[in-house]
Structure formats: structure tokens, C-alpha cells
N, C-alpha and C positions, 0 to 999 in steps of 0.2 A: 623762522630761520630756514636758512638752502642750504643743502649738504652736497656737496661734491662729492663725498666718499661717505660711506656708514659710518654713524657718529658712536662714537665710546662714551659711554658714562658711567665715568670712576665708582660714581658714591651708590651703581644701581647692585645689586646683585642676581649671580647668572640664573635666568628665568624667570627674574622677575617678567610680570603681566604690565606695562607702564598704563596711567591713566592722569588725569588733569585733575589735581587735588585743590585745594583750596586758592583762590586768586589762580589757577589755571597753572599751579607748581606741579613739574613733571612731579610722580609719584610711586609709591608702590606697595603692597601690604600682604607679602607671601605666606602670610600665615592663612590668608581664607584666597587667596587667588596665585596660583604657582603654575608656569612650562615646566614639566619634566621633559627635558631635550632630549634624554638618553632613551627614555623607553615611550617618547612623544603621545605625550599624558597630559591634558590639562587637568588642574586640581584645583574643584571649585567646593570649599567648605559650605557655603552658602547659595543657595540659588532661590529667592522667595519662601514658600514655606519649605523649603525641601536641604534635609542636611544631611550630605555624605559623610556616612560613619567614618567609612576606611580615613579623611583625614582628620578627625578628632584625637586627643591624646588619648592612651588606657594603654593596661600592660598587655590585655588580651579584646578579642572582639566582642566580649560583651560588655568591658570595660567602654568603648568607642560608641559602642549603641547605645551603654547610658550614658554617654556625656553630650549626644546629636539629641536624646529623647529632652534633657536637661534643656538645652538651648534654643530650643522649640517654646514659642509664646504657651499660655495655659490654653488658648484654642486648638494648641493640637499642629498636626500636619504631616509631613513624611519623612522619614528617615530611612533613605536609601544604603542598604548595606550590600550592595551586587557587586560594589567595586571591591570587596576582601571574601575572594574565591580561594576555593582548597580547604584543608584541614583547619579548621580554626576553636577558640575556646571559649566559654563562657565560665570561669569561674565563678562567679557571685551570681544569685538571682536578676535577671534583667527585668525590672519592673518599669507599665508603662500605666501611669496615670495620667495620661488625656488622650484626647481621640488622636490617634495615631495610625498610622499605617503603615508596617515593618513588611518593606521587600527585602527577600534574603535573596541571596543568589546561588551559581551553581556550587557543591561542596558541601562538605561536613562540617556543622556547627556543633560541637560538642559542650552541652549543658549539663553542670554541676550543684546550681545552688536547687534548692527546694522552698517555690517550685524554680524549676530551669526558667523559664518567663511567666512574669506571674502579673497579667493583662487585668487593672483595676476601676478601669474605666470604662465610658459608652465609646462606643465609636472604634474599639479598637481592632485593625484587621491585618492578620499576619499572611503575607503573602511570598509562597516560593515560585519559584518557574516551573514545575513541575515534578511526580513523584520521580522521577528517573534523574531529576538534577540536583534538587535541595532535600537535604537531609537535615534533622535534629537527633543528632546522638545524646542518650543522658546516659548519666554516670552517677546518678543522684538515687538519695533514698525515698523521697517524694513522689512528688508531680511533673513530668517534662514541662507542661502546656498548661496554662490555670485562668479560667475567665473567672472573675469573685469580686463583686465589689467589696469593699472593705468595711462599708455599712451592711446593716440589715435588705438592701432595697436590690432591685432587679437591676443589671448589669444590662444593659441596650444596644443592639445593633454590634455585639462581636463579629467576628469572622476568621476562619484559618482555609485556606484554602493550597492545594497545590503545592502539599508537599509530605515527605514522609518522616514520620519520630522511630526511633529504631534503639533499639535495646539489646543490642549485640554487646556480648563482654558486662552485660548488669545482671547479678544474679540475687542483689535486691529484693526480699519480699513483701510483695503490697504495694508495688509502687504503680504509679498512673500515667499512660500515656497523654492522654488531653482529659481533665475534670474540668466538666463544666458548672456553675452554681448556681442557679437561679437566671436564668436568661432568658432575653424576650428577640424577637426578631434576630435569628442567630443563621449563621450560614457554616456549616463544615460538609466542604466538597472536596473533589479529588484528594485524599486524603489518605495516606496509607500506615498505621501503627505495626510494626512489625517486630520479631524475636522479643516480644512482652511477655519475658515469664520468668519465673525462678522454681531453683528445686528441691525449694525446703516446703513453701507452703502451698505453692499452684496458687497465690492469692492476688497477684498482678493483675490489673485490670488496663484494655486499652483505651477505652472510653470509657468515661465515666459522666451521667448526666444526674444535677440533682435539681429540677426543675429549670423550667416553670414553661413558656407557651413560644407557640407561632416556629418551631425549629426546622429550617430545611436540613438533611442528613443525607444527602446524595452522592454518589461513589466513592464510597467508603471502603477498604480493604483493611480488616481487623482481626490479627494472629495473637492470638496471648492466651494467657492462661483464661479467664474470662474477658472474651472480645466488647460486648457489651455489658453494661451495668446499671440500672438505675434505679437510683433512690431516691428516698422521701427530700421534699424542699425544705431546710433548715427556717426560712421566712414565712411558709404559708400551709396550716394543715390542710387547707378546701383541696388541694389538686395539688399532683405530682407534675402531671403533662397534657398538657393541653394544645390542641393543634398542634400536631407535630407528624410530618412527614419523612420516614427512612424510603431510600430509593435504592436499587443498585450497588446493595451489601453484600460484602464476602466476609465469613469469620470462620476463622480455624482455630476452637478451643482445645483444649487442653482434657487429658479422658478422664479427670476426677471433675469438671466445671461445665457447666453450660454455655451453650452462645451465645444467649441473652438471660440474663439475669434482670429481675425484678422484684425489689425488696417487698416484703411485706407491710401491708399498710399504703400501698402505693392506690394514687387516684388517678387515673389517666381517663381523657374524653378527645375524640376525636384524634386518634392516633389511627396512623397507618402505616401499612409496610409494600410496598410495592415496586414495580420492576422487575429485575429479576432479586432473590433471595436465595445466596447460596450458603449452606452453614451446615459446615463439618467438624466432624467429629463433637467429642464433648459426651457428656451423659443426658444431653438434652438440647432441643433448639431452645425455646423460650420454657421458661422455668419461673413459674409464677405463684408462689405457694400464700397464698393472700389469705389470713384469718383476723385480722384486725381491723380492715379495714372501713371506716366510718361512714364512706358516701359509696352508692357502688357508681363502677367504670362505665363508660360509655360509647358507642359509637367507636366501636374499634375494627379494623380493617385490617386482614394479613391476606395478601394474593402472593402465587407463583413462588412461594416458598418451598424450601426443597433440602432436607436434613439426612446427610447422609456419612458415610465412616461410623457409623456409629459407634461408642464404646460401651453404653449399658445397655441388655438386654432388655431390660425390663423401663426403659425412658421412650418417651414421646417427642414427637414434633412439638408439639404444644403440650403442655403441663400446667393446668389454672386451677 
């Protein structure tokens, strides 16, 4: 047909996307494709594997991220949440069981459930735009950040990258910035846990690693009560940590805790710490008081480390 003048269609509604539906019937389907005219927005709920949170239903944005994770095939894929900037909430734990990949955007997400995201799959990678844009606020008595699979077995190829967990206003004891559990090929970079403490037990920890191998840990920024922590692997008594590379740490403990903690009984081989090593305050840099342990350690690396504010006279750099 020829239009002399733009044509009106009664039966469309305003912004609808039109496209040629069935037998080439003008059409329309604004619930995954919408023009927002006023604030000139297209709104695609779907785009191949990729599903914008911000237009899924839920009361809150974590509500949205689990209904985009939902609607995701069992292979996995992405759920862009950059379109719901600003202050935002997560009341309920946002669990992601398949290979996923969580872009958050600039703003404050504030998590409540325990854990705040609780990452039960291989594959899965939380990604911010940067420590200076994305934020995870918790509020919870838990975990902010939780890689575990839900069996007994190693969790595969996580990642959290490029952004900061922040514990302002949680006064919480014992609670965890990012716990890891058994991981294999894991990547936590740019990465900042910050105001992680409380003032009943000093027992807050900002990371927490409970195995297992192959970990890059590189510019990592970790304030809490104890910044590092690691303990024995719930699946395997041979070894705690194996290949594992920290780069380019900062941690500022708490003057009753150390900056790295290392449980007893722990098996580590091939670990290292390098770049620069900066770790203040606390009653100790590494604090490693090992009498149990069944296999001894191996092949361990510490350069260019550097412990300073000290709060106990009587603590070391290193404590084994």
C-alpha cells in the first residue's frame, strides 16, 4: 500500500516496534520489544542469548535478575543488568545455576539474602564496570558473593571481576565478603571488599578461599576485620591450594586479626604472592600456625611484601 500522509493504526499501541507476523500480518509484541518515545529507549527483553534484566517483572532488582537467569536455556548465557542504574535491592538470594555471565552496571546493589548471590555453577562470571562504578552493598548475616557447587565436586571457571562489596551500615559478625569453595580455574581481579567488619567479634572476613587449584588473585583491595582467610577444602583432604597466584594485594586488618589467615591443617603447593604486597596493620601479615598437618607444603613464593602499622609488638611478617 502508498500512503499519502502517515498512516494511524487504531488497533497498534503507542511504541509499539511493528514487524510482519504470520501470513505477513502487521504485528506487534511489546512485552519483549517496546519504543519508549519519552525518554527514546528501545526495550529489547531478548536479544539471542542475552536478557535484559531491567525489563523482566520482580518487585526489586534481584527479583529481575532471577527471572532473566530463569529464562535463559540450561546452557547458560547473559543477563545484562546495566540498564537498572542507581540505588537498587536484592532482597532474596539471587542464585545463578548455569554458566552465566552477570554484567552489573554503575550504582549500588544492595544484597540481603544469605548468600547476597549464591553462583552454583561452572562458568559463572560476575562482572562490574569498575571498582569506582559498581558496587554490592550487603546487609545480610552471611556471605555477599558465594562460588559452591551444591554437590560435593569443584565449581569450574568462576569469575568476579571489576567491582567492589562494601559493608557500610553491616555490623554483622562473621559475615563474608566473597567465599569461595572448592574452585578450579577461578579469576578474582580488580576487585575491592571494603568496611568488612564488626564490633562485637572482629570475626568478618573479606575473602574467604576454601580450596582447591589454578587461582589468579590479582588487584585485590581487602579492609576487614580479617582481609584474607583460608581454609581447609570440605571435598579433598590431599591439598588446600594448589597453584595459586595472589598479585598486587592491599589489606588493611583489624589490630586483634591478621592479614592473611591460614587455618591449620592447610596444604598448599605451589602458591605465590607477588607484585607489589602491601598489608597493614593487624597482629600479623601471614599467620600460619600449622600442627596438624598430614602432607607438608610446598613450593611456596612470597616477594616484595611489606607489613607495616603494626599493632602487636611481638608479631611477624610471616608467622609458620
Amino acid at each position: 500500500a502508498r500512503f499519502g500522509t502517515a498512516p494511524t493504526f487504531s488497533s497498534m499501541t503507542a511504541g509499539s516496534v511493528l514487524f510482519a507476523g504470520t501470513g505477513g500480518l502487521l504485528s506487534q509484541n511489546n512485552a519483549n520489544l517496546f519504543w519508549d518515545n519519552v525518554n527514546n529507549n528501545l526495550q529489547a527483553l531478548r536479544i539471542n542469548s542475552v536478557r535484559n534484566a531491567a525489563y523482566f517483572p520482580g518487585a526489586d532488582a534481584g527479583a529481575k535478575i532471577a527471572a532473566a537467569i530463569a529464562d535463559l536455556p540450561s546452557t547458560g548465557g547473559t543477563v545484562d543488568n546495566r540498564g537498572l542504574e542507581g540505588p537498587q535491592t536484592a532482597a532474596s538470594t539471587i542464585t545463578i545455576d548455569k554458566a552465566v555471565t552477570l554484567l552489573l552496571g554503575a550504582g549500588n546493589l544492595t544484597l540481603a539474602g544469605n548468600p547476597g548471590i549464591n553462583a552454583t555453577a561452572d562458568g559463572v562470571s560476575i562482572l562490574g564496570l569498575g571498582p569506582k562504578a559498581t558496587f554490592l552493598a550487603y546487609s545480610g548475616t552471611g556471605t555477599a558473593v558465594k562460588f559452591k557447587r551444591t554437590t560435593a565436586e569443584t565449581i569450574v571457571f568462576p569469575a568476579i571481576r571489576n567491582l567492589v562489596i562494601d559493608g557500610t551500615g553491616n555490623n554483622n559478625a562473621g559475615k563474608k565478603g566473597l567465599e569461595v569453595v572448592d574452585a578450579e580455574e577461578i579469576a578474582i581481579t580488580d576487585l575491592e571488599v571494603i568496611n568488612w567488619t564488626d564490633t562485637s567479634t572482629r570475626t568478618s572476613i573479606g575473602v574467604e578461599i576454601a580450596g582447591r587449584q589454578t587461582f589468579d588473585v590479582s588487584r585485590v583491595t581487602s579492609v576487614a576485620d580479617i582481609p584474607f582467610n583460608i581454609v581447609l577444602d570440605p571435598n579433598v583432604a590431599s591439598i588446600t591450594l594448589d597453584h595459586a597466584n595472589f598479585n598486587d594485594i592491599y589489606t588493611i586488618a583489624h589490630s586483634t586479626q591478621p592479614n592473611w589467615k591460614i587455618a591449620d591443617g592447610a596444604i598448599l603447593s605451589n602458591v605465590s604472592w607477588g607484585g607489589y604486597q602491601a598489608w597493614v596493620n593487624g597482629t600479623y601479615g601471614i599467620y600460619w600456625n600449622s600442627t596438624s598437618d598430614a602432607i607438608i607444603s610446598n613450593s611456596i613464593s612470597i616477594a616484595n611484601c611489606r607489613w607495616e602499622q603494626s599493632t602487636n609488638a611481638n608479631g611477624y611478617i610471616l608467622h609458620l
